[in-house]
N, C-alpha and C positions, 0 to 999 in steps of 0.2 A: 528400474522403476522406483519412486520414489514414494518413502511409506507416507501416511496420512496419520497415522497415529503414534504418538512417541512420548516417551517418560520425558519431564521436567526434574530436574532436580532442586528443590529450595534447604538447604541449611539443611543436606540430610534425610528429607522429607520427596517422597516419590508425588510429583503432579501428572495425571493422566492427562493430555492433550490431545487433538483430533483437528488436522488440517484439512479445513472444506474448499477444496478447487474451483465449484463454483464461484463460491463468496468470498475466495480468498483471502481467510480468514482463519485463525487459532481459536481453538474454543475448550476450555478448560474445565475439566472437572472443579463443580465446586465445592463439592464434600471433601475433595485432597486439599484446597486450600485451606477450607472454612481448618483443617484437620492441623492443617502447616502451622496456621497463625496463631488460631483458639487454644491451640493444643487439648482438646475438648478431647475427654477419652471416647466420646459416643460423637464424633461428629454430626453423624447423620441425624440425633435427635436436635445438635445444635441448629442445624441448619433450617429442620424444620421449625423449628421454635423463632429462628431468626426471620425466614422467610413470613410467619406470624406479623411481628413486627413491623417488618416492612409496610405491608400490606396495610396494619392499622395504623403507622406511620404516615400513608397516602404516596409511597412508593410502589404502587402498585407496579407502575413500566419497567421496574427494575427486575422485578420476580417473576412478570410475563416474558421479559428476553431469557429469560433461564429455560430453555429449550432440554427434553428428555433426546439421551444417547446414549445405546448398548457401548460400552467398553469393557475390558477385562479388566475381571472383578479380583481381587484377594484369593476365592476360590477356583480360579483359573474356568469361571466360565463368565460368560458376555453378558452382564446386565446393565436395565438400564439406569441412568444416573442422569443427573441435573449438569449442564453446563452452561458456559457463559462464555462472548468473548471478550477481549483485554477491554473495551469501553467499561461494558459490566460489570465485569470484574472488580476494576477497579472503585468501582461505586461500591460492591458489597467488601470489600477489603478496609473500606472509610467507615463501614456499620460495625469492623468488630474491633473492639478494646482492645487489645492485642501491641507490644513495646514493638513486635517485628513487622505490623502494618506503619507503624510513623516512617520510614524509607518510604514506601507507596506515597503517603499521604504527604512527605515534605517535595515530591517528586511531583504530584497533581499541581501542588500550589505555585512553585517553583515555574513549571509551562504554563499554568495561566496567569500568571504574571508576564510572562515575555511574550503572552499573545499578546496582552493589554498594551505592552510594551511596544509591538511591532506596527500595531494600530495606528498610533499615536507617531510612530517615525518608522517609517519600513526602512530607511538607510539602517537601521540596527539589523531587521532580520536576514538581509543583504550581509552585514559583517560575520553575522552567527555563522551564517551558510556557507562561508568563506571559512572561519573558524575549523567549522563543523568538516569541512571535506577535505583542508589543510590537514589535521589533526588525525585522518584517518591516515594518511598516505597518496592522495590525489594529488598530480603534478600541478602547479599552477597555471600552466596551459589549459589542464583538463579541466580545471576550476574557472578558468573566463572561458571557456567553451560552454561549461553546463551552465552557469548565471547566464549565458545568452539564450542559449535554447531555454530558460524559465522564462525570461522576456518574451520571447518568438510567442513561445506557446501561452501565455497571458493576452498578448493583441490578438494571436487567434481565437479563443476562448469569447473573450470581447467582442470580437466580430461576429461570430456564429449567436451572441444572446441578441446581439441587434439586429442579426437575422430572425429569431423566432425560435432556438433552439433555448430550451428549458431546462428538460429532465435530463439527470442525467445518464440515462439509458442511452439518449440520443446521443450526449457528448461521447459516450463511450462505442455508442456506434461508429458514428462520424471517425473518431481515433481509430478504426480498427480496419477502417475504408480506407485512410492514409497511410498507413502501416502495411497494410495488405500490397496496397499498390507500389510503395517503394522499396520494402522488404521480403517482398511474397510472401506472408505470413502474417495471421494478425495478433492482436498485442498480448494475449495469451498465448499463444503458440510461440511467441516470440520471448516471453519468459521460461514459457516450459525448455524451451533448444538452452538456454543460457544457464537452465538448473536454479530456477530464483521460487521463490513463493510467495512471500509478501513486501519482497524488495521492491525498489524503486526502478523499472525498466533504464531508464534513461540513465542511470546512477551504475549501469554496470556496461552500459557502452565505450568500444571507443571512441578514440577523436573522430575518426569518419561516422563513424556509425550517429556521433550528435550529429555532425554535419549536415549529413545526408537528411536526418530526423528533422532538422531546424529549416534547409529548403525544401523540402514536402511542406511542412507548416505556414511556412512563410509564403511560398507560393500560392499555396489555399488560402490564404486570407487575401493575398492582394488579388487572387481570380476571385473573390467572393464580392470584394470590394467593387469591383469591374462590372460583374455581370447582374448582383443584386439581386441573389436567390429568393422566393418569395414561399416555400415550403420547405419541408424537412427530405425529401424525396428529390430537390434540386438545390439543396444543400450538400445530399450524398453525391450528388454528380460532381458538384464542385469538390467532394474532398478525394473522389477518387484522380480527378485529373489534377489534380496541386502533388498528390503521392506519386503519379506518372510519372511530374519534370523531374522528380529524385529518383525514380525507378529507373529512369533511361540513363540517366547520370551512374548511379552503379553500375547497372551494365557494363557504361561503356567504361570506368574506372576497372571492371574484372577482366574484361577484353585485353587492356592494355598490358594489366601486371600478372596476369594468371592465376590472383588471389580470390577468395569470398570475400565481399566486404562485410556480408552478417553472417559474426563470428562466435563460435559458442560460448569463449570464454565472458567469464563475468568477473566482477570488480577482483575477488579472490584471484582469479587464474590470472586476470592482467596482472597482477602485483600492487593494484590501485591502494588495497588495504596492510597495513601494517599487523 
């Protein structure tokens, strides 16, 4: 079983952490940062005094995502404390004066610059991405297999908003009706078997495992195109029978070799990462 809560280590400096499954999501003490950075002997009054600030700064959104969480405290019992996740975080790491926030803060500026960047020419964030997956350890096969499966999954995307699909509860629905149907399992369940948390599903398959991912996707889009869903209710129909044509495709692919084709191993166990 996989714990939920776990020390960070920063320069020395112990960060409390707490991994929520739902929201899959980190969420950080902020009195151990406010503690890392400031190096404030009393963090806790820093923080309060900061979060002062904020507030009459007109950062209000920033201070209301600071969520109350029982952790283990100093004197080994469970109190509660203020966290944050890395969005917020990062916001209140840019409020404190601090030589060992400028790493955060050249790292903020540094990614939105290359969004700016990607806007203006996506063939860059296309080379990044290549960069980025070359660099860990990904074969180059596995690399024009997953740039495909981002395209797949972008026209499907696109297809389902000129369908009527919006929020993205639904997107997240709809993926988890495709997933179900060709992997038996749906897209959480299918990180939990793989050992992932806030990883990238796709990014710890293998070559079949896109494959198979990419015709589910693909085929719901072009049965969407076909049949021209007019609700979200026969939208799901269409994404459960797009996951089908992949579902039967395993099958028969486990039939023939006597293997699973959804495999627990993830990027790590493949060897994908260096």
């Amino acid at each position: 079983m996989v714990k939920t809560t776990k020390i960070a280590i920063f320069e020395g400096k112990k960060i409390r952490r707490h991994w929520d499954e739902k929201k899959e999501k980190w969420y950080f003490s902020v009195v151990d940062v406010v503690a890392a950075l400031s190096e404030s002997e009393n963090p806790q009054v820093y923080w309060r005094v900061m979060k002062k600030r904020l507030i009459d700064e007109g950062a209000n959104e920033t201070v209301t995502k600071c969520n109350g969480l029982k952790m283990l405290a100093a004197d080994g019992k469970m109190r509660l404390t203020d966290v944050a996740d890395t969005e917020t975080m990062f916001r209140i790491i840019q409020s404190i004066p601090s030589p060992h926030a400028e790493p955060f803060k050249l790292w903020l500026a540094r990614v939105g610059y290359e969004r700016v960047e990607e806007s203006e020419d996506p063939e860059i964030a296309i080379q990044r991405a290549i960069r980025f997956y070359l660099k860990r350890g990904y074969s180059q096969n596995w690399v024009n297999q997953r740039l495909k499966s981002i395209e797949v999954r972008k026209e499907l995307t696109d297809e389902w908003e000129q369908k009527g699909v919006k929020e993205n509860t639904e997107f997240a629905t709809l993926t988890d009706e495709i997933t179900f149907a060709w992997a038996g399992m749906k897209t959480k369940d299918y990180k939990k078997y793989k050992e992932l948390k806030k990883e990238n599903l796709r990014d710890n398959m293998t070559n079949l495992e896109l494959v198979l991912n990419m015709l589910a996707e693909a085929s719901t889009t072009e049965i969407s195109k076909k049949v021209m869903p007019k609700s979200f209710e026969e939208n799901r129909k269409v994404a459960k029978q797009g996951g089908s044509i992949a579902g039967s495709a395993r099958k028969q692919i486990e039939n023939k070799t006597g293997k699973k084709v959804v495999t627990k191993l993830n990027a790590k166990g493949l060897g994908l990462l260096k």
